[in-house]
Biotite code that builds the C-alpha atoms (Angstrom):
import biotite.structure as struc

atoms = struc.array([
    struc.Atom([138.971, 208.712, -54.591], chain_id="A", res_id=1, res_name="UNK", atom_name="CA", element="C"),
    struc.Atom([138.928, 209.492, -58.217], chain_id="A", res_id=2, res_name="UNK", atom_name="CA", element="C"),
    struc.Atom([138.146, 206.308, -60.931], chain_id="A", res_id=3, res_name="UNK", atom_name="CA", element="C"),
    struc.Atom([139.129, 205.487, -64.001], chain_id="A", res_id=4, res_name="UNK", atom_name="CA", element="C"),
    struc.Atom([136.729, 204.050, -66.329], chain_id="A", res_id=5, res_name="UNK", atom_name="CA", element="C"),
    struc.Atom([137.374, 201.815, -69.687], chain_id="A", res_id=6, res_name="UNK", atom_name="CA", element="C"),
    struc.Atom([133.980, 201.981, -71.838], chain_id="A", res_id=7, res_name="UNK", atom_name="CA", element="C"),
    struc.Atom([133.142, 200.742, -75.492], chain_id="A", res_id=8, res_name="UNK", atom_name="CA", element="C"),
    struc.Atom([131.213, 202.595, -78.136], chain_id="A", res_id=9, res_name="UNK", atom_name="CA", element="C"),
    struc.Atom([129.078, 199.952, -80.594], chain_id="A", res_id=10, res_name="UNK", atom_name="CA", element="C"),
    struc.Atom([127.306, 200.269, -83.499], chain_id="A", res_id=11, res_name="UNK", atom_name="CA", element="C"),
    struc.Atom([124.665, 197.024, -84.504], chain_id="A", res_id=12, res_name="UNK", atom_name="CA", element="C"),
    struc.Atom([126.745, 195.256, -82.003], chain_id="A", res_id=13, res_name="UNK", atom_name="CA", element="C"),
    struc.Atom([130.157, 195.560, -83.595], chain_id="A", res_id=14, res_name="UNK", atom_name="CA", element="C"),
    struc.Atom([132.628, 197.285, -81.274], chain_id="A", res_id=15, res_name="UNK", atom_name="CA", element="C"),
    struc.Atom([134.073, 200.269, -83.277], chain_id="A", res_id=16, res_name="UNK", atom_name="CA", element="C"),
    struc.Atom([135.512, 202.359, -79.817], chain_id="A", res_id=17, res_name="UNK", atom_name="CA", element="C"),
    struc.Atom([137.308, 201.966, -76.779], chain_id="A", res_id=18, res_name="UNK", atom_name="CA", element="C"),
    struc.Atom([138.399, 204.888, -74.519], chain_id="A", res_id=19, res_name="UNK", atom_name="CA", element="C"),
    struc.Atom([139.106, 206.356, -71.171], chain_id="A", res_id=20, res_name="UNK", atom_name="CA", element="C"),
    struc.Atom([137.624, 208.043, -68.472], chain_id="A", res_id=21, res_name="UNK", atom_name="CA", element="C"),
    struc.Atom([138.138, 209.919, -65.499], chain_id="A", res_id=22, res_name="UNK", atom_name="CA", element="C"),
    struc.Atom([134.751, 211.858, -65.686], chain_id="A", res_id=23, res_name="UNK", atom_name="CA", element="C"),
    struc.Atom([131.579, 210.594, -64.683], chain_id="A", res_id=24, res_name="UNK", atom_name="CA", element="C"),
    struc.Atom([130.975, 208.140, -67.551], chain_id="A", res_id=25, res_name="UNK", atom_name="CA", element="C"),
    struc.Atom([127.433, 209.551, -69.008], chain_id="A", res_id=26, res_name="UNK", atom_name="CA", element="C"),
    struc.Atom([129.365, 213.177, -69.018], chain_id="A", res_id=27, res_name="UNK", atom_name="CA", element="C"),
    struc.Atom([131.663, 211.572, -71.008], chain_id="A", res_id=28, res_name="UNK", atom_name="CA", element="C"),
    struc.Atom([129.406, 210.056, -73.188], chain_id="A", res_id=29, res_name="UNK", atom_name="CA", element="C"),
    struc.Atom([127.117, 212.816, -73.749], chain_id="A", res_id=30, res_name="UNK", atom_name="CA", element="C"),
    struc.Atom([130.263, 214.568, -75.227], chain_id="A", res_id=31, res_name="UNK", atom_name="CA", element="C"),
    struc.Atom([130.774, 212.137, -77.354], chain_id="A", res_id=32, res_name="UNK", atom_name="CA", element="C"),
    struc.Atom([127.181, 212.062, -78.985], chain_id="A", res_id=33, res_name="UNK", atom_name="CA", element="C"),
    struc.Atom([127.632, 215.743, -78.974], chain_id="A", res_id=34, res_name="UNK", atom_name="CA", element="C"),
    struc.Atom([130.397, 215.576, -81.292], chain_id="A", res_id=35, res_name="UNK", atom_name="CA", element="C"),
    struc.Atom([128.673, 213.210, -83.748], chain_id="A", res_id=36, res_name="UNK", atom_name="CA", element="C"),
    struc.Atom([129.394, 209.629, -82.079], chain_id="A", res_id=37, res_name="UNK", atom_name="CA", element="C"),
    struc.Atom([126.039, 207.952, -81.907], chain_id="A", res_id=38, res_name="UNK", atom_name="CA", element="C"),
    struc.Atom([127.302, 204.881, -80.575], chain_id="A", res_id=39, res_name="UNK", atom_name="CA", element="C"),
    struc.Atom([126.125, 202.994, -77.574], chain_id="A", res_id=40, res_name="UNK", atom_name="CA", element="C"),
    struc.Atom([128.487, 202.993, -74.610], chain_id="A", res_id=41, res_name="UNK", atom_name="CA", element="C"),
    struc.Atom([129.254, 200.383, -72.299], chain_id="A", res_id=42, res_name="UNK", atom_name="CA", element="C"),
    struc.Atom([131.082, 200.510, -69.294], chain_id="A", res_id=43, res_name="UNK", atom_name="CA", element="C"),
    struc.Atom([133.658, 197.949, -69.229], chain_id="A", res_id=44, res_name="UNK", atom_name="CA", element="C"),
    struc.Atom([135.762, 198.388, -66.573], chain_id="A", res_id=45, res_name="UNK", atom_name="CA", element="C"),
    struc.Atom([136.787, 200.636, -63.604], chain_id="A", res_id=46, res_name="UNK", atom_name="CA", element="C"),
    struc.Atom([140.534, 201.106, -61.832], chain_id="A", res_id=47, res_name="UNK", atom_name="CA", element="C"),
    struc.Atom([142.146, 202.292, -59.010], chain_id="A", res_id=48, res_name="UNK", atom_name="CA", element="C"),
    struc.Atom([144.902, 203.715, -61.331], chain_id="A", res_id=49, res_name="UNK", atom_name="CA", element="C"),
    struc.Atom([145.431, 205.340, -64.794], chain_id="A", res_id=50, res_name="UNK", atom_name="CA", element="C"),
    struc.Atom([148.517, 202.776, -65.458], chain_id="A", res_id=51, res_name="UNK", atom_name="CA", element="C"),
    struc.Atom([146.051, 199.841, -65.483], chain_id="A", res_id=52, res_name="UNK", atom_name="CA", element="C"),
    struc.Atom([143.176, 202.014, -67.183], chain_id="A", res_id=53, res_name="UNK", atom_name="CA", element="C"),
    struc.Atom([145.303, 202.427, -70.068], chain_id="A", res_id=54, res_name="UNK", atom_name="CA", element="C"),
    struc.Atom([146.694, 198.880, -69.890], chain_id="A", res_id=55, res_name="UNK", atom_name="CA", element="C"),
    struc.Atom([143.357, 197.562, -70.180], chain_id="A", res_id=56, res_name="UNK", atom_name="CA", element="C"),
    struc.Atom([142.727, 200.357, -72.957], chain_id="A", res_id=57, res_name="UNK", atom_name="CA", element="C"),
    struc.Atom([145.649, 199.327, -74.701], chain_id="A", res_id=58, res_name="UNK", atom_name="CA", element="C"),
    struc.Atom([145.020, 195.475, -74.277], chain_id="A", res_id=59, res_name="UNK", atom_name="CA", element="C"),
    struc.Atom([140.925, 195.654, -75.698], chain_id="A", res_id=60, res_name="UNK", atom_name="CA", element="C"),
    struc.Atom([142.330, 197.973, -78.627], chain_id="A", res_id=61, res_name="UNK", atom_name="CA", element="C"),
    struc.Atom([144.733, 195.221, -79.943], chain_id="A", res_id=62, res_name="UNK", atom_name="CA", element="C"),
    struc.Atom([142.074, 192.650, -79.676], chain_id="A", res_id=63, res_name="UNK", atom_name="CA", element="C"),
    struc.Atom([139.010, 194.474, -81.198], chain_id="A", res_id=64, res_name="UNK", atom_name="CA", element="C"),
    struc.Atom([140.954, 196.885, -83.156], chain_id="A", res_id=65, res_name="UNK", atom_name="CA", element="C"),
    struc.Atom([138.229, 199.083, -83.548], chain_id="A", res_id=66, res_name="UNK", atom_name="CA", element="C"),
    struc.Atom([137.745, 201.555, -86.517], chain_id="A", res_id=67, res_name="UNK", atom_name="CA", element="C"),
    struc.Atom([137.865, 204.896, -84.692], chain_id="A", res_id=68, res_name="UNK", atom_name="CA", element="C"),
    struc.Atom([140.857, 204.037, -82.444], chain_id="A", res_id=69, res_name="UNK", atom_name="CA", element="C"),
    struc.Atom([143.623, 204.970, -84.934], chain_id="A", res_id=70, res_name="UNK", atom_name="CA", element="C"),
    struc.Atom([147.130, 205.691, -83.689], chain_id="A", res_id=71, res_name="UNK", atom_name="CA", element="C"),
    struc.Atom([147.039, 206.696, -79.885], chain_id="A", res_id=72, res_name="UNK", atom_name="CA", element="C"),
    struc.Atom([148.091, 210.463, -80.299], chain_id="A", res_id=73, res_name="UNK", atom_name="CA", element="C"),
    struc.Atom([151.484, 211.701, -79.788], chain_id="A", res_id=74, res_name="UNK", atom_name="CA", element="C"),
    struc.Atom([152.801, 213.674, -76.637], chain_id="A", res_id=75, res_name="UNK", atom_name="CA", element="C"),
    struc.Atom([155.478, 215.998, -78.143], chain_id="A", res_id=76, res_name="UNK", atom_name="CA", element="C"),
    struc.Atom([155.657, 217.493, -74.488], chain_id="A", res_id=77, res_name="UNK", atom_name="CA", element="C"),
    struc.Atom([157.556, 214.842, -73.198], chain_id="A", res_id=78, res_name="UNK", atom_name="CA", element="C"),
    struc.Atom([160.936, 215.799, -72.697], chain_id="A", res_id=79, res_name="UNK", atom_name="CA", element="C"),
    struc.Atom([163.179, 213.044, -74.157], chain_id="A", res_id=80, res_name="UNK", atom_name="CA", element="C"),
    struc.Atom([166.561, 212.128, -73.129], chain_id="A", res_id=81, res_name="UNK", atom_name="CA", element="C"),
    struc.Atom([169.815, 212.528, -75.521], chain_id="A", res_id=82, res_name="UNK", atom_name="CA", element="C"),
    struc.Atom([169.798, 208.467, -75.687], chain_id="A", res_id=83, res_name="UNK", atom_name="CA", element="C"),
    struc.Atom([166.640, 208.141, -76.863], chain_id="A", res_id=84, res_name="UNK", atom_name="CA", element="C"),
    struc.Atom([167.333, 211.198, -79.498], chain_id="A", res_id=85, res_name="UNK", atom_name="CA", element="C"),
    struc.Atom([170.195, 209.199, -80.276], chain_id="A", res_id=86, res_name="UNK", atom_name="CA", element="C"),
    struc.Atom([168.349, 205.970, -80.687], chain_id="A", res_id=87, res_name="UNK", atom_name="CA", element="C"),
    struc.Atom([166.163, 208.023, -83.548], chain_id="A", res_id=88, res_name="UNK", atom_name="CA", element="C"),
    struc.Atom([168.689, 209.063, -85.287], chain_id="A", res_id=89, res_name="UNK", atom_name="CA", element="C"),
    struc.Atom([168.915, 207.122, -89.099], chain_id="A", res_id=90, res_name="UNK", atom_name="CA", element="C"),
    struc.Atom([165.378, 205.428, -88.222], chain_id="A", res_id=91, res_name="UNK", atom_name="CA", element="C"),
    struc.Atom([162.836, 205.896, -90.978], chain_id="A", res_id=92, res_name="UNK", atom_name="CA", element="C"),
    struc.Atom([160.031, 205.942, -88.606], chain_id="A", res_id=93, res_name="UNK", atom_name="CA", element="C"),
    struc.Atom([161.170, 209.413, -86.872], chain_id="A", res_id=94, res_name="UNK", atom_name="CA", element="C"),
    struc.Atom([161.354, 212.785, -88.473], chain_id="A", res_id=95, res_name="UNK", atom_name="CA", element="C"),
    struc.Atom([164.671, 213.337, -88.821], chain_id="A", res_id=96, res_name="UNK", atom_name="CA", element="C"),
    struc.Atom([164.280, 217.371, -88.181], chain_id="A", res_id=97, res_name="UNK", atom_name="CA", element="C"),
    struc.Atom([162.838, 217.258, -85.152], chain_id="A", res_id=98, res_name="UNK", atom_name="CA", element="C"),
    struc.Atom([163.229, 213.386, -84.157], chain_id="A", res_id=99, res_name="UNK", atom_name="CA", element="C"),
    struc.Atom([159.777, 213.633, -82.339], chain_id="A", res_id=100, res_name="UNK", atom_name="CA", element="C"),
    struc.Atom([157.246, 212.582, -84.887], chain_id="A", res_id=101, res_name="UNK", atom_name="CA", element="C"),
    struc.Atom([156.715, 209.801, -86.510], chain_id="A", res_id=102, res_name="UNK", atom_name="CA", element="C"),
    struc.Atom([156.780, 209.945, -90.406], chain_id="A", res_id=103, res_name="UNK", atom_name="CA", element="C"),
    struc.Atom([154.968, 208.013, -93.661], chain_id="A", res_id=104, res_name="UNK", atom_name="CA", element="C"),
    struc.Atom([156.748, 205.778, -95.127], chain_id="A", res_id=105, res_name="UNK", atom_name="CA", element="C"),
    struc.Atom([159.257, 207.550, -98.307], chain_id="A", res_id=106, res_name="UNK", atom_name="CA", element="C"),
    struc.Atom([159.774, 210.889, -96.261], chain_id="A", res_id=107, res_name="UNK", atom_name="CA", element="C"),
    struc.Atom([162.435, 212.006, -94.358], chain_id="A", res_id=108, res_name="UNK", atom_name="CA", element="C"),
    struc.Atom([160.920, 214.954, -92.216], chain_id="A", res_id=109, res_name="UNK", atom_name="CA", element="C"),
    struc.Atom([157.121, 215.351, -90.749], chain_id="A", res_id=110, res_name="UNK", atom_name="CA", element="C"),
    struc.Atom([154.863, 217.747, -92.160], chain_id="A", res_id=111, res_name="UNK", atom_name="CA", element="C"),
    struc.Atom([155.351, 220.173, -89.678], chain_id="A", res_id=112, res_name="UNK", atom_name="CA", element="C"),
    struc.Atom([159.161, 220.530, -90.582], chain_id="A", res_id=113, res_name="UNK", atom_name="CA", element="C"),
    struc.Atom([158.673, 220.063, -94.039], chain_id="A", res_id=114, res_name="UNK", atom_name="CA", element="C"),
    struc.Atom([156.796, 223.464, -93.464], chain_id="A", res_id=115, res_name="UNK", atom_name="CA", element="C"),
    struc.Atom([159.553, 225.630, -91.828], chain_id="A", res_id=116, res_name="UNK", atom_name="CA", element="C"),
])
């Protein structure tokens, strides 16, 4: 049975990570050191599912809001449905090109329409 993990990454005791796991945690962690994140890690949790890994995830990021958890990444795989194109349509906070990124505040199109 597979597990997801939730783990921290600190620095002098101040929480400055929080991510996600489905590896064996000190994999994952070695990765991370080998990529220039000398933090210490901390296993924090482990679930039966990847829903409540990443509601935990989510939950510990709003309360610690650490430093190198910006904006969770976009998935512009997802397929979305003509209502929720719809539903984009005039807001500020979408690209208005391609209606699948989110822009700055002041533009109109993402950088990667802006381009073409």
């Amino acid at each position: 049975m597979r597990t997801y993990t939730v783990y921290k990454g600190e620095v002098a005791g101040k929480i400055v990570y929080i991510g996600t796991t489905v590896q064996k945690p000190s994999l994952r962690f070695n990765w991370h050191r080998a990529n220039g994140k000398n933090f210490k890690f901390t296993v924090l949790s482990t679930h039966d599912s990847p829903e409540a890994m990443l509601e935990e995830e989510l939950r510990l990021i709003k309360l610690y809001n650490p430093c190198f958890n910006k904006r969770r990444k976009q998935n512009l795989n997802v397929p979305l449905t003509s209502e929720q194109l719809d539903a984009r349509k005039g807001d500020s906070h979408w690209c208005q090109c391609c209606l699948k990124r989110h822009v700055n505040s002041g533009y109109s199109c993402c950088y990667y329409c802006s381009r073409i």
